[in-house]
C-alpha positions, 0 to 999 in steps of 0.5 A: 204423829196421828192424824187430828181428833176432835178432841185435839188443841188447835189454837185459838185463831191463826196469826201470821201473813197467811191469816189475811183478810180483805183489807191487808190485800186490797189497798196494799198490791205491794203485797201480792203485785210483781210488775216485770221489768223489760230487762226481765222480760227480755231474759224470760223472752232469751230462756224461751227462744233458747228453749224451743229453739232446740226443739224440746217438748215444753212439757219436759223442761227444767229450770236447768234449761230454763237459766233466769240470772235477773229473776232466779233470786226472786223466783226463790223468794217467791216460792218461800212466800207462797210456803211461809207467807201471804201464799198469792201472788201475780207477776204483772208486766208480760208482753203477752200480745207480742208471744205466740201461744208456744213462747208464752206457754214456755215462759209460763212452764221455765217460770214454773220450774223455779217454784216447783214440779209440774202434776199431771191436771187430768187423765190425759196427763196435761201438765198444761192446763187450759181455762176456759168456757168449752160449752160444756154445762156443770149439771154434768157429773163428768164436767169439772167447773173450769170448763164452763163459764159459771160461777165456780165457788171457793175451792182449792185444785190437787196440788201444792200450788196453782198458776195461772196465766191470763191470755185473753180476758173475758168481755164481761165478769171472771174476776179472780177471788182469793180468801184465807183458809185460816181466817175463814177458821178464826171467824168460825171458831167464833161464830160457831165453834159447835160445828166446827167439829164436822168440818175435821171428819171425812167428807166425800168428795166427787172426782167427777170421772176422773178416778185412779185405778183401784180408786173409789169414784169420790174422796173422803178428806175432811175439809180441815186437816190439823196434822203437825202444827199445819191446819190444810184445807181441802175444798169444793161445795159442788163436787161435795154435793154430787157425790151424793149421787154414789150409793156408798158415799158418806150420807151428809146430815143437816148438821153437815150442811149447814157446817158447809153454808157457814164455810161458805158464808164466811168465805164469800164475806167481803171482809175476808176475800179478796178480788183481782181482774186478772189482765192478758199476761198477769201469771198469779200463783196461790197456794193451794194447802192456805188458800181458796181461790174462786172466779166469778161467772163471766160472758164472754166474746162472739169471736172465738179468737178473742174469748177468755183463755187462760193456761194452768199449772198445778205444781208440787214444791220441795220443802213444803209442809206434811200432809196427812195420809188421807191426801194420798187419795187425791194427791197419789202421793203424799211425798214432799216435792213428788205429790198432787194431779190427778193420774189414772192407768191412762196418764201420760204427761205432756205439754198440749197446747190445743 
């Protein structure tokens, strides 16, 4: 089927449980909120201590050697619920206190074999990210967000699915925002259907130093991709900006920008975002092709020990949706199950826990 055409129908609004809005989540946790029970934590704590008992390499797990008799159901309804539903999710409820880093990052890991694949999150190959501030600043063209304390702004991550797990919790700030890519096109068929248009066509998209061999430093995948019945959203306002600074990069005109602030406008209107405070232990999974996550700034602790840390996963699930091939710029592959990261001539992947 072709790729979309301004001239192609697109509904008039999405429905659905993916199409949410602020209200649907905010007073309802029983539609985004898994509290563990101790019979479950106990299995998941059992599956890590068989694990790494054995002396494997988190980093190569399977949910073969990662058995959960008690959550396995639940785990499959998760992962039809991130594809066809809401897409969020956190699973409140785990001891993390109580773990050390290598058996939370485990059951984090075994968890995640149950959704889906592990992607590669940088050129080291790190299946395994780590969230939080490195001292770094984002004026950096070379230095991607997450590794900084600063407001991140709505965006979505190279994968079908990203998790997160929440080890220490910022003395102030990093609430987690989620916000509807398609309740985002509902309010904006509305307001501005003129400029709807522009947010379907090639847009670049700076890698910030993190390039494929043979690859351009920037992307160019429009911000809406409507291609067979599914409308995927692919967004970063910052990284759209700096890759302004390559020469051969598509010029953005005054209409592109303000195709952009309007984006932005709805997506931070309280009517339609949603915000959580994630606490140590919570693992919150979203996906990635309906929904756009965001954090805000944060200050964080004087001990070092104690400062916000969160570990990531971005995963590639089986029996997901077709994505166009212009995502084969950023994903490397657009093959269901076997797609997203980021892999350069230098990628090996592992588990790092440093």
């Amino acid at each position: 089927m072709a790729e979309y055409t301004v001239n192609d129908e697109l509904p008039e609004a999405f429905e659905g449980p993916d199409a949410w809005v602020s209200s649907e989540l905010s007073g309802n946790p029983d539609a985004w909120l898994k509290v563990l029970h101790d019979d479950e934590v106990a299995e998941l704590e059992s599956a890590a201590d068989k694990y790494l008992s054995a002396g494997h390499d988190i980093g190569r797990i399977t949910s073969a050697d990662f058995e959960l008799p008690l959550l396995g159901g639940y785990l499959t309804e998760l992962k039809h619920k991130l594809l066809k539903g809401n897409g969020v999710e956190v699973i409140r409820g785990l001891p993390i206190t109580r773990f050390s880093l290598q058996v939370a990052a485990c059951i984090f890991c075994g968890i995640g074999t149950h959704l889906g694949n592990a992607r590669s999150q940088n050129a080291q190959g790190h299946i395994l990210g780590h969230v939080r501030d490195t001292g770094v600043s984002s004026s950096d063209p070379d230095v991607r967000i997450y590794q900084t304390a600063e407001r991140q702004s709505f965006h979505t991550d190279s994968a079908d699915v990203v998790g997160l797990l929440c080890l220490k919790q910022a003395q102030t700030g990093g609430e987690s925002l989620l916000v509807s890519a398609l309740s985002i096109y509902n309010r904006y068929k509305q307001l501005r259907p003129d400029l709807l248009p522009l947010l379907f066509e090639p847009i670049a998209t700076d890698r910030r130093g993190e390039v494929p061999t043979g690859e351009k430093p920037y992307t160019t995948i429009p911000v809406f991709n409507w291609y067979m019945g599914f409308l995927t959203v692919y967004y970063q306002r910052q990284y759209i900006e700096s890759a302004q600074r390559f020469d051969d990069a598509p010029r953005l005109t005054d209409r592109h920008i303000e195709a952009l602030d309007v984006f932005d406008a709805l997506a931070n209107d309280p009517a339609l975002y949603f915000s959580m405070q994630l606490e140590p232990g919570d693992m919150q999974f979203v996906y990635n092709h309906s929904q756009l996550h965001d954090r805000t700034a944060f200050t964080d602790w004087l001990e070092t020990a104690e400062r916000r840390h969160l570990l990531r996963l971005w995963l590639s699930i089986a029996g997901d949706r077709p994505l166009p091939s212009s995502f084969t710029q950023r994903y490397g592959s657009i093959e269901i199950g076997n797609r997203g990261g980021i892999i350069t001539s230098e990628t090996m992947l592992h588990a790092s826990l440093d």
